[in-house]
C-alpha positions, 0 to 999 in steps of 0.5 A: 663487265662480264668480260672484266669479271673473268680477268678479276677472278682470276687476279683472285685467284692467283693471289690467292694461290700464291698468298697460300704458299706450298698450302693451308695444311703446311703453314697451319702446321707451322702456326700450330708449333708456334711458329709465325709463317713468313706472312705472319711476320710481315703482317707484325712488323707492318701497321696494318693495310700499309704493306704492298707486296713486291713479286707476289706472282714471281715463280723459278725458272729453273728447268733442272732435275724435274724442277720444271713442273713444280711452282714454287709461289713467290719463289720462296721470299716475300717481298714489299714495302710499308709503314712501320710505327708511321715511317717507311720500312722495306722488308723481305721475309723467306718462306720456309714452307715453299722449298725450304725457303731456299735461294734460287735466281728469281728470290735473289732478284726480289731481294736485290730489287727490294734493297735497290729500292730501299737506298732510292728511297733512303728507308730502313730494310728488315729481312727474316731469315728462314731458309735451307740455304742454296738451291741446289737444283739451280747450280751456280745461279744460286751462288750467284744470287748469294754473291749480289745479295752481298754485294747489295748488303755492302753497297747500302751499309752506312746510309741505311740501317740494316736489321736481320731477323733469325727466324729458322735455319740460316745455314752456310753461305746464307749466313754472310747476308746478315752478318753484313747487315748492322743488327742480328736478332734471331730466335731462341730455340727456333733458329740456328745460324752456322756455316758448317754444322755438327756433321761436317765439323766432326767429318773434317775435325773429328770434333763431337758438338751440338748444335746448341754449341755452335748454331744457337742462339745463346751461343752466338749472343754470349760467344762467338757475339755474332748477334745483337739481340736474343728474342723468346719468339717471333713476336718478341723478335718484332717487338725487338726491331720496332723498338730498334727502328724508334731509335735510329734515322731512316738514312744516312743524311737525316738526323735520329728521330729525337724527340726534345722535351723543350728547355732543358731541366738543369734540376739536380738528381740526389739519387745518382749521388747515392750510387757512387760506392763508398770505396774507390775499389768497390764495384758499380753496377754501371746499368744503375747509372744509365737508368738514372741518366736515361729517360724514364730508365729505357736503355735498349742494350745491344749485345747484352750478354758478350762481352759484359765488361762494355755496355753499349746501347741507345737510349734518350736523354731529355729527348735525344737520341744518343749513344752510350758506351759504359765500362762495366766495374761490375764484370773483369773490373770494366777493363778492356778486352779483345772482345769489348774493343770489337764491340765498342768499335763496332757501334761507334761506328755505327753510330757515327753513320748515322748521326747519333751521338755518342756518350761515353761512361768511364770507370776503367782500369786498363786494358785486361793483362794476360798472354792471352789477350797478347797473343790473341792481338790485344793491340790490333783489337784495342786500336780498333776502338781508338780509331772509331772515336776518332773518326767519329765526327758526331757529338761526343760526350764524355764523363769520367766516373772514377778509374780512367787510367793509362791507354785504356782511359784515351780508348774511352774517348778522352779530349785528346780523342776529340770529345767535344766535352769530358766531365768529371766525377769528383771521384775520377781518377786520371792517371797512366796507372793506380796510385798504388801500382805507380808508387811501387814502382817509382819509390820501391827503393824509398818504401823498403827503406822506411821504418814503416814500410806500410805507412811509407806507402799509404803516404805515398799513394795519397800523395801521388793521388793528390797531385797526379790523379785528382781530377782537378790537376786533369781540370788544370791542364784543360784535360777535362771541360769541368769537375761536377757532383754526380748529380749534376750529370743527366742535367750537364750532359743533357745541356751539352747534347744541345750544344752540340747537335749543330756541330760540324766537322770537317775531315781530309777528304779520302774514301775511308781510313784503314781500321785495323782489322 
């Protein structure tokens, strides 16, 4: 024993030594600013007692410019799995207080291991990003690290979920790793994320900025829509990603974790009745409508403030787990853009990954008319979003709430796109264009001929709406599974995610299709 006791002590020791990172002053300093230390937020995310931690007595090798005689504990990164709300979870977390949380080989490889690990085993990854970047003093070993973190980040993509936390500074090249991963949440006022800062901007450019004004987070989350999620601290920002893990699937071959509440309830709902504008050009606040399709309102949006025309988030219906892309009357009309096009695309495809299903809100106009939007690739971005629903091959429900009008209503997921089922307000419109501009055009000549010039009109337009926009015509047609009140839509949509869960669909087999980038 007493032979045993001296090697136990100094297994104490070391541990402790290394748990301690570059010392007890620095990150008490750290809590004292409200910041969590890297532990701290291992210690959040994972229940308690559950986290083995993977490289605790890792340390550089770098024998360069006097680095030899420093130890840096764990070489920067925590690293380790655990259990997470019941469910297994990999995660890193960069230690700021050792060397600024930079990357040098040894990091790398605990990074890498930890992802290798994770697609064995088929368990989500959460990395909190806290670090000044590359080591200099390790050369092109640290340059190499970055390349195998990416190269990891692309190997894993599609079979399991990826989450990026933006707890500190996430500079240059070490911004690529999260953004390929499949969410970013960063830390407001704590954090920035950027590749080349304000003084390299304004040495190479000559253009004055602020770090606010490229690196923040509100400038990436309303933007440039860099990021998914903006978290008021550390906390929150765990609190966001458990939240997020509650609805996805831990891999790519298992399904998302529903939760069904046994038969479903076909009852009525008179209140989405009472939401539907009295006029058909009056707008709609499109998150009224989810709250009251969701299940006890909770809709987890992502992407909240870019490109506020598209709404997209996950949320429960009667228990599953589903998808949801909603116009949104409420900003630009809900009509497409370049930006509401990436977006959509992006988590449809995601989505699509991981067996989640799709539900889809129509109430749109078109695609945003404007030389900008042309010049800017309207078509390239646009098509981006037909081709992810029609690779999409999980369920795909679709309900038409009022506009659904020229390209932009098979953008939203029409039959013709593969919906499995497409419902109908009796208020939808489904039409290459609004009566009114369809009228001026096909009867200009019939129009200024009238003694009524206005009346002539108002007569056309209820006519051509009648007989070329009415939901019942699309119904004719097979266009539309069926016409229902809007109360009927949690029950009907409820009903159709059971149906469909079995579904399988067989496509050509090729490696991937090429979406137009």
């Amino acid at each position: 024993m007493p032979i045993l006791q001296s090697f136990l002590d100094e297994l104490h020791q070391r541990r402790e030594t290394a748990r301690a990172g570059a010392g007890v002053d620095k990150l008490e300093a750290r809590r004292a600013k409200g910041v969590m230390t890297a532990r701290d937020r291992i210690a959040a995310l994972f229940q308690a007692g559950t986290f083995q931690e993977w490289g605790l007595h890792a340390d550089h090798d770098c024998h360069n410019f006097g680095m030899e005689k420093k130890s840096l504990p764990g070489d920067a990164v925590v690293t380790g799995v655990g259990m997470t709300d019941g469910r297994v979870v990999a995660s890193f977390s960069q230690d700021f207080t050792v060397a600024g949380g930079s990357l040098g080989r040894i990091h790398a490889k605990k990074i890498c291991d930890l992802m290798e690990y994770a697609l064995k085993v088929g368990c989500p990854i959460v990395g909190f990003n806290d670090s000044g970047g590359a080591r200099i003093q390790e050369g092109d070993d640290s340059l190499s690290g970055y390349g195998q973190v990416f190269f990891r980040n692309v190997l894993v993509s599609g079979v399991i979920p990826q989450i990026a936390i933006i707890s500190g500074p996430c500079a240059g090249g070490a911004a690529y790793s999260p953004a390929l991963m499949d969410f970013i949440i960063m830390v407001k006022g704590t954090s920035n994320m950027f590749i080349c800062g304000p003084e390299v901007i304004q040495a190479a450019t000559g253009q004055k900025c602020s770090m606010d004004d490229i690196g923040s987070a509100m400038a990436h989350a309303s933007v440039s829509g860099n990021i998914h999620f903006v978290a008021d601290s550390d906390t929150h920002a765990v609190q966001i990603a458990r939240k997020l893990l509650t609805y996805l699937p831990s891999n790519n071959v298992m399904d998302p974790p529903h939760q069904p509440t046994g038969p479903v309830d076909m009852s009525p709902d008179p209140g989405m009745n009472d939401l539907v504008p009295a006029g058909a050009k009056d707008p709609v606040d499109i998150l009224q409508i989810i709250g009251r399709l969701v299940d006890n309102a909770e809709f987890l949006e992502v992407q909240r403030e870019w490109a506020r025309n598209i709404v997209v988030g996950f949320a429960r219906i009667q228990g599953i787990v589903v998808g949801i892309i909603a116009n949104q009357p409420a900003v630009k009309a809900g009509t497409l853009d370049i930006d509401a096009s990436d977006k959509s695309a992006r988590f449809i495809r995601f989505c699509n990954v991981f067996n989640i299903p799709l539900v889809t809100l129509v109430d749109v106009p078109g695609f945003l008319p404007g030389v900008a939007q042309e010049r800017g690739g309207i078509i390239r971005h646009g098509a981006k979003m037909l081709f992810a629903y029609a690779a999409a091959t999980v369920p795909k429900i679709t309900v038409i709430l009022r506009k659904a009008y020229g390209g932009a209503y098979l953008a939203m997921c029409s039959s013709d796109m593969g919906a499995d089922v497409v419902y109908a307000w009796p208020t939808a419109e489904i039409a290459v264009m609004g009566a009114e501009g369809a009228v001026r055009i096909l009867y200009k000549r019939e129009i200024a001929a009238a003694p009524d010039p206005k009346a002539k009109e108002a007569e056309l337009v209820a006519e051509y709406r009648d007989r070329f926009c009415s939901p019942y015509e699309a119904a004719k047609k097979s266009m539309i599974t069926d016409v229902i009140e809007p109360s009927e839509t949690r029950a009907v949509v409820a009903m159709a995610l059971r149906t469909t869960l079995s579904k399988r669909e067989t496509r050509p087999h090729k490696k991937h299709g090429t979406i137009p980038m």
